[in-house]
C-alpha positions as CSV (number, residue, x, y, z in Angstrom):
1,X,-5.6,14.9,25.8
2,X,-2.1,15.5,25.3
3,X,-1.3,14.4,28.7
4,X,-3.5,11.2,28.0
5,X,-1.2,10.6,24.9
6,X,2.2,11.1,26.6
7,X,1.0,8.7,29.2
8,X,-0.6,6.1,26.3
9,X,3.0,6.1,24.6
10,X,4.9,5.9,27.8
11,X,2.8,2.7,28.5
12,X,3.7,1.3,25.0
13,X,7.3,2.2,25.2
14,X,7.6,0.3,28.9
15,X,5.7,-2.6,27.4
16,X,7.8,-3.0,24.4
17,X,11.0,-2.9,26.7
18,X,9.5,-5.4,28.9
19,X,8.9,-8.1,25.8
20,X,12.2,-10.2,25.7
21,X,13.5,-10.1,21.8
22,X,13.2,-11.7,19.1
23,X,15.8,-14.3,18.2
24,X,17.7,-13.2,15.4
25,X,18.8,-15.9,12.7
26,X,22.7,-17.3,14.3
27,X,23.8,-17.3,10.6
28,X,24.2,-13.6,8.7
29,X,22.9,-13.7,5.5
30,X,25.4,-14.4,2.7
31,X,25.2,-15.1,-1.2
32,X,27.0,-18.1,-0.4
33,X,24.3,-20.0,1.6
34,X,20.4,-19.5,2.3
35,X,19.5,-19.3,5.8
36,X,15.7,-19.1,6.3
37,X,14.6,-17.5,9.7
38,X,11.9,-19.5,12.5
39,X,9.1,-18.5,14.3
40,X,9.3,-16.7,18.1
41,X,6.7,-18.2,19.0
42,X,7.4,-20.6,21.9
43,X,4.9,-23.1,21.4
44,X,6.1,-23.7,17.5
45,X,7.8,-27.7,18.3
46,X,11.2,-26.1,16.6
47,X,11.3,-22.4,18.5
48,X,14.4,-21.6,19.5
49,X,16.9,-24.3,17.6
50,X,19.0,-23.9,14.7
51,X,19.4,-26.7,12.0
52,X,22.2,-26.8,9.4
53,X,21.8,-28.3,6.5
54,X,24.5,-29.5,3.8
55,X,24.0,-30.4,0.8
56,X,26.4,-31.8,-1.9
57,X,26.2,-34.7,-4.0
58,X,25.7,-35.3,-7.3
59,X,22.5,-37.6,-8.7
60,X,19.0,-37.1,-6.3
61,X,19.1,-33.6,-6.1
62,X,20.3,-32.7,-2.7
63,X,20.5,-28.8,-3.7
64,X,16.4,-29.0,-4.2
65,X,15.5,-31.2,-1.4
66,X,17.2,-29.3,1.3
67,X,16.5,-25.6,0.9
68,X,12.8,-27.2,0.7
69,X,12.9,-29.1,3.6
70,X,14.5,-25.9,5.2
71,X,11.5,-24.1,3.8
72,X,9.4,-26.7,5.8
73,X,11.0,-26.8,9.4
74,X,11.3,-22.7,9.2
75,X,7.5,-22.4,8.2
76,X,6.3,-25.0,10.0
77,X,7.8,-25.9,12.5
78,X,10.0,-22.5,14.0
79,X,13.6,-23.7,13.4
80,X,16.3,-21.3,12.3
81,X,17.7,-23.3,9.2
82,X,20.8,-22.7,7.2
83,X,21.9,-24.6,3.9
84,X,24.8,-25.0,2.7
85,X,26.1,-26.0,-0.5
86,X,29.2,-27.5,-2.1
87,X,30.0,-24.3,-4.5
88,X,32.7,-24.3,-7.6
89,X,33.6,-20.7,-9.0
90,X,30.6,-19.2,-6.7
91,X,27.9,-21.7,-7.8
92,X,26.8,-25.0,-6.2
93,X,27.3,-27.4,-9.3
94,X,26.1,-31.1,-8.9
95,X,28.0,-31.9,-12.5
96,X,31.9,-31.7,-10.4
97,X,33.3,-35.2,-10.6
98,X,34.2,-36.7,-7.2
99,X,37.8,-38.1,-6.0
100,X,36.1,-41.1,-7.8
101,X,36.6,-39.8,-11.4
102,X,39.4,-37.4,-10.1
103,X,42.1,-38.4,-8.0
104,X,43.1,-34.5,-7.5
105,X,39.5,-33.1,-6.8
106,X,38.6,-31.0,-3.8
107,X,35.5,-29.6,-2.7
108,X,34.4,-26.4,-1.2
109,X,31.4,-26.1,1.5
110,X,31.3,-22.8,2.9
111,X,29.7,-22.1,6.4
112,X,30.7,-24.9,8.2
113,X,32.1,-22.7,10.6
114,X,28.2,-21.9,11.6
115,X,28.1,-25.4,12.7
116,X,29.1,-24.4,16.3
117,X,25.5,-22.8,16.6
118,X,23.3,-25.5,15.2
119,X,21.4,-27.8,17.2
120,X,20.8,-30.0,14.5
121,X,23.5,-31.2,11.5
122,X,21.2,-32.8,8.3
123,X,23.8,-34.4,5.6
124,X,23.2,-35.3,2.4
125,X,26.5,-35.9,0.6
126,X,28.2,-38.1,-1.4
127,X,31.8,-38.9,-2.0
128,X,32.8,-35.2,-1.2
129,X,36.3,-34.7,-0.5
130,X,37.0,-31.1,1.9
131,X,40.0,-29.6,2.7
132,X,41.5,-30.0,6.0
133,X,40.1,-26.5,7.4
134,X,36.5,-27.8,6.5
135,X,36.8,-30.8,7.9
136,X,37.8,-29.4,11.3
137,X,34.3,-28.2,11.7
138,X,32.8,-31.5,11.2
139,X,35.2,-33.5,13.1
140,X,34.5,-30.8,16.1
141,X,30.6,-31.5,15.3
142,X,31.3,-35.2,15.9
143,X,32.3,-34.9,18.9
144,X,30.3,-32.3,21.0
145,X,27.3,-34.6,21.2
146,X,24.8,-32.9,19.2
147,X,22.5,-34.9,16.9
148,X,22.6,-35.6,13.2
149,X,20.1,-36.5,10.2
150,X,22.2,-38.2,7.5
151,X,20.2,-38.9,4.2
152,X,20.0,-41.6,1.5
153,X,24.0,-41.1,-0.3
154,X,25.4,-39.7,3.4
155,X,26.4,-43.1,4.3
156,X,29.2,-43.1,1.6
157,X,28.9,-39.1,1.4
158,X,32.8,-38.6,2.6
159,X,36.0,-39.4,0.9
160,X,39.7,-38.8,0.1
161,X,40.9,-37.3,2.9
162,X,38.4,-38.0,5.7
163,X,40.7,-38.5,8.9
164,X,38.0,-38.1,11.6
165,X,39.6,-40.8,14.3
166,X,38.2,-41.8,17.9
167,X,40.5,-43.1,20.4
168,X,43.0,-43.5,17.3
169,X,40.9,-45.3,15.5
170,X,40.1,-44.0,11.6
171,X,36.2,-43.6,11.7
172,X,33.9,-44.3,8.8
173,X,31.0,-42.2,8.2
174,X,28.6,-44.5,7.2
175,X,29.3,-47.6,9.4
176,X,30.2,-46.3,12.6
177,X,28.6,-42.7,12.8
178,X,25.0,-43.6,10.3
179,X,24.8,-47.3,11.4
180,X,25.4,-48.8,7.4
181,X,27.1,-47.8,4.3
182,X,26.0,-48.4,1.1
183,X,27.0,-52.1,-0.4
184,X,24.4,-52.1,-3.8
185,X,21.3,-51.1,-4.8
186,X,19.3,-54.0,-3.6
187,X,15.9,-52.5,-5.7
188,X,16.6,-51.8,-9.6
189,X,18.7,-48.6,-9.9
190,X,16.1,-46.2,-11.1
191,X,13.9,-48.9,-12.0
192,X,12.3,-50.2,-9.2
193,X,10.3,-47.7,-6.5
194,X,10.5,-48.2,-2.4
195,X,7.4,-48.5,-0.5
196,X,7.9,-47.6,3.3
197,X,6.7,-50.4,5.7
198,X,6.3,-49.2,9.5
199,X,8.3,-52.0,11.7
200,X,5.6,-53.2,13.6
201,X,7.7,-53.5,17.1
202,X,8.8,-50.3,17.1
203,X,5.2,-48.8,15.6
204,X,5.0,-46.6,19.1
205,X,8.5,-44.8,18.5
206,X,7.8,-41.1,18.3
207,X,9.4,-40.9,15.0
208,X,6.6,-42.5,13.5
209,X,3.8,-40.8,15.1
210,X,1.1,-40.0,12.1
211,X,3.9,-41.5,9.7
212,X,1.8,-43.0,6.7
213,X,2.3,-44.0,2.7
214,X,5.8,-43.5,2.4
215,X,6.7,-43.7,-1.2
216,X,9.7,-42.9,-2.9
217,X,10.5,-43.4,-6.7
218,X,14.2,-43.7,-5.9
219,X,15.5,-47.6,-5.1
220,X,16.0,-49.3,-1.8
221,X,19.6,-49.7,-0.6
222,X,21.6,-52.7,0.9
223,X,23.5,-51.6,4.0
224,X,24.5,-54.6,5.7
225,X,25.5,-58.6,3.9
226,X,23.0,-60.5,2.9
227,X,22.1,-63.0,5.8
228,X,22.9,-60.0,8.0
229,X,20.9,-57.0,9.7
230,X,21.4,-53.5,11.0
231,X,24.6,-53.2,13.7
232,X,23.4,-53.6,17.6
233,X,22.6,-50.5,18.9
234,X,20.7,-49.6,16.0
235,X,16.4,-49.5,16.1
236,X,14.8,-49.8,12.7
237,X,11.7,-48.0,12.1
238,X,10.7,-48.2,8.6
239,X,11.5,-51.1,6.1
240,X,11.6,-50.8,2.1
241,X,9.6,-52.8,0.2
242,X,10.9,-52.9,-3.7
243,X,8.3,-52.6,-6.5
244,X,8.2,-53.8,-9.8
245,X,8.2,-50.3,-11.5
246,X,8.6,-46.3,-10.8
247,X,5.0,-46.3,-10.3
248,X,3.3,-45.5,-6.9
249,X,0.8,-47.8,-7.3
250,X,3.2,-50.8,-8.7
251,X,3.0,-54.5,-7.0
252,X,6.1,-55.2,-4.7
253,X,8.7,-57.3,-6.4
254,X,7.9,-60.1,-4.2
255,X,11.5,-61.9,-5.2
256,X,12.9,-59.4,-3.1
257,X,12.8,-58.6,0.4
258,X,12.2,-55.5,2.5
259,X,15.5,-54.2,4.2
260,X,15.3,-51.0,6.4
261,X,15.4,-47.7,5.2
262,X,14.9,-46.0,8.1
263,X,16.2,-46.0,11.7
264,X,18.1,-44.5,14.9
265,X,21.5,-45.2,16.8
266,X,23.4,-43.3,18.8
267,X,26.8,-41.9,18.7
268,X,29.7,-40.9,21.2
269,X,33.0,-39.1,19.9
270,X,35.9,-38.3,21.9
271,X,34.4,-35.8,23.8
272,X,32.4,-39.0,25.6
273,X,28.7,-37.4,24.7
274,X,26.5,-39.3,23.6
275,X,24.3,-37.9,20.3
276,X,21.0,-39.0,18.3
277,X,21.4,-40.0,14.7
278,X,18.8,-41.0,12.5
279,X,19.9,-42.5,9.1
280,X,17.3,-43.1,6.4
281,X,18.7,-43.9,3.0
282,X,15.2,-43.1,1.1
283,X,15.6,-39.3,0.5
284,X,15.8,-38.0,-3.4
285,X,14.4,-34.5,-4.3
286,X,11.6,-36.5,-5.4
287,X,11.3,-39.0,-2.7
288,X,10.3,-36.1,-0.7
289,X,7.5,-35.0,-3.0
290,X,5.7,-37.8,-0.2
291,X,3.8,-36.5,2.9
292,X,5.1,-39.1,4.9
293,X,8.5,-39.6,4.0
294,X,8.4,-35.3,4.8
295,X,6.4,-36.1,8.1
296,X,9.0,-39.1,9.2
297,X,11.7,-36.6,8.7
298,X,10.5,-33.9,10.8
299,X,9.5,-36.3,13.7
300,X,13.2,-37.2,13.2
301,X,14.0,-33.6,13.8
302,X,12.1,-32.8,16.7
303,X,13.2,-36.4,18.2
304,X,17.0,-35.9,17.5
305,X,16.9,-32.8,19.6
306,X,15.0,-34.1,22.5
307,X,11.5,-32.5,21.5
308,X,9.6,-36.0,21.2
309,X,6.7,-34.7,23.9
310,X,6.0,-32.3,21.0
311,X,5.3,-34.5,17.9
312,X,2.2,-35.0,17.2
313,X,0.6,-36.7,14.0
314,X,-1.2,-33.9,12.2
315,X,1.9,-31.8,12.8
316,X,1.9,-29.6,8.9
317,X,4.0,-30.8,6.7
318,X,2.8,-29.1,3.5
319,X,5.1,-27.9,0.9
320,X,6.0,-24.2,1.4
321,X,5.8,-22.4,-2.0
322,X,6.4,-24.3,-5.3
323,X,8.1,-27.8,-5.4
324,X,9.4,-29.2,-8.4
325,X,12.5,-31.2,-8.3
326,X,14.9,-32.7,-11.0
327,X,14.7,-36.2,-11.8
328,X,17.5,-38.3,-10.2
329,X,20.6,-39.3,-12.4
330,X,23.6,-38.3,-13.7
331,X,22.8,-37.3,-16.9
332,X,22.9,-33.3,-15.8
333,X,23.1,-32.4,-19.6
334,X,19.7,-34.2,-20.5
335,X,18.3,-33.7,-16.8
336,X,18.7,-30.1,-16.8
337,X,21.3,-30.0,-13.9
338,X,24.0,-27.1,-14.5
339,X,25.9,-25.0,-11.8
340,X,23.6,-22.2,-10.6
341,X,23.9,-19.6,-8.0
342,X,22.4,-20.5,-4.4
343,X,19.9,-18.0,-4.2
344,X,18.0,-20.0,-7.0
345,X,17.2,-22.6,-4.3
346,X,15.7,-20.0,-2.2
């Protein structure tokens, strides 16, 4: 019996050996940013990637949205995900004024360094403004070829002293790398809901696969002149359709037309690789309270990275753990919005 034993733990202890790993997370834990470990299990559509996320802006809610959608792709889906916030005295604080309201202001995102291991970059920013070091990371990210998610206030989410430049050329953020900036709420700010319309000629894109009822209670946004469209090279998927109210069954304001909301391009910076990028300028913490503005995102995911074979359209996208985001505005006092430690967006 003994012998049997010593044989019986030999066999485990050979087996074990034999069993490749388990990837660790690429990002060590830190107070300054969550990072939320995926599965090992090969057949999860995210195994084996690593997504950064960044949030820091200043009215939907950023701070909820992502460590939630993080939640979603780690549970879900298998991806390593980090998010990182902008952070004032130690806490991330929605309520610090931009270079808008202060010429002098400078923001802080710690982490970006942990860009060189993600697969994936998701921003959702608005009119930050780094310093130099910080931007390094993302101007290196811009250029290795790797794919990008920007949401809703991304398209005008850098300013100051942006100096990412291609050929010599000054960049901008919105127009050339997300395919639009923001020119004016074309809904009623806060007034008037989006309802997502699938473009019909482009109904068979992977991103869209299952995609259904996409509502969001934040407004549509104008990204190109009036009279004008989306730049060439770009393939819109979902349009937004205006409503008369906040509600989610309201009539559409038929006085105004459906512009896109959603939509793919690619990018190439001066390392000459070419990258996926999926814009979609729907997006608040509460926008995201919709199962189809959550699936189209994480079809978006899995498509930026090359992994369209494995969306399929009753891929979960159920809300890990409690959900209960901040209305959007700048109100913070009213709104409840105060500077709070990261780990209470766990």
């Amino acid at each position: 019996m003994h012998r049997a034993l010593l044989t019986s733990c030999a066999l485990a202890s050979l087996l074990s050996a034999q069993e490749p790993p388990a990837k660790t997370h690429p990002v060590p834990e830190d107070p300054r940013w969550l990072t939320y470990a995926g599965s090992t299990d090969a057949d999860a559509p995210g195994s084996g990637l690593h997504v950064v996320f960044v949030a820091a802006e200043q009215e939907y809610r950023a701070e909820q949205a992502l460590p939630m959608l993080a939640r979603l792709l780690a549970t879900r889906a298998g991806w390593h995900c980090t998010v990182l916030f902008a952070l004032h005295e130690g806490k991330v604080d929605p309520t610090r004024p931009t270079v808008l309201e202060d010429p002098k202001v400078v923001h802080d995102i710690p982490g970006l360094e942990h860009l060189a291991s993600a697969d994936l970059l998701v921003v959702f920013t608005r009119f930050i403004t780094l310093p130099d070091e910080q931007l390094a990371h993302l101007n290196t990210y811009l250029d290795s070829g790797k794919p990008l998610i920007g949401i809703r206030t991304a398209n005008h989410g850098f300013r100051g002293n942006w100096t990412y430049r291609v050929a010599g050329k000054r960049v901008d953020f919105g127009v050339d790398v997300l395919g639009g900036t923001f020119l004016g709420h074309h809904g009623g700010w806060h007034r008037e809901a989006t309802r997502g319309i699938v473009v019909e000629a482009n109904q068979d894109h992977p991103i869209l696969r299952g995609v259904e009822d996409v509502f969001g209670p934040s407004d549509v946004y104008r990204t190109y002149p009036e009279g004008g469209s989306l730049p060439p090279g770009c393939t819109p998927l979902l349009l937004g359709q205006p409503l008369q109210s906040l509600a989610p069954d309201a009539e559409p304001n038929a006085e105004k037309e459906a512009l896109p909301v959603a939509w793919t391009k690619t990018w190439t910076g001066n390392a000459d690789r070419s990258a996926r990028v999926f814009h979609v300028t729907m997006g608040s913490a509460r926008d995201f309270q919709s199962a189809g503005l959550r699936r189209l995102f994480l079809n978006a995911a899995l498509w930026c990275v090359g992994r369209e074979e494995r969306i399929r359209a009753d891929l979960d996208v159920d809300l890990v753990g409690a959900y209960a985001p901040l209305e959007s505005g700048f109100d913070h006092e009213r709104l409840g919005v105060k500077p709070r430690p990261p780990a209470d967006y766990r």
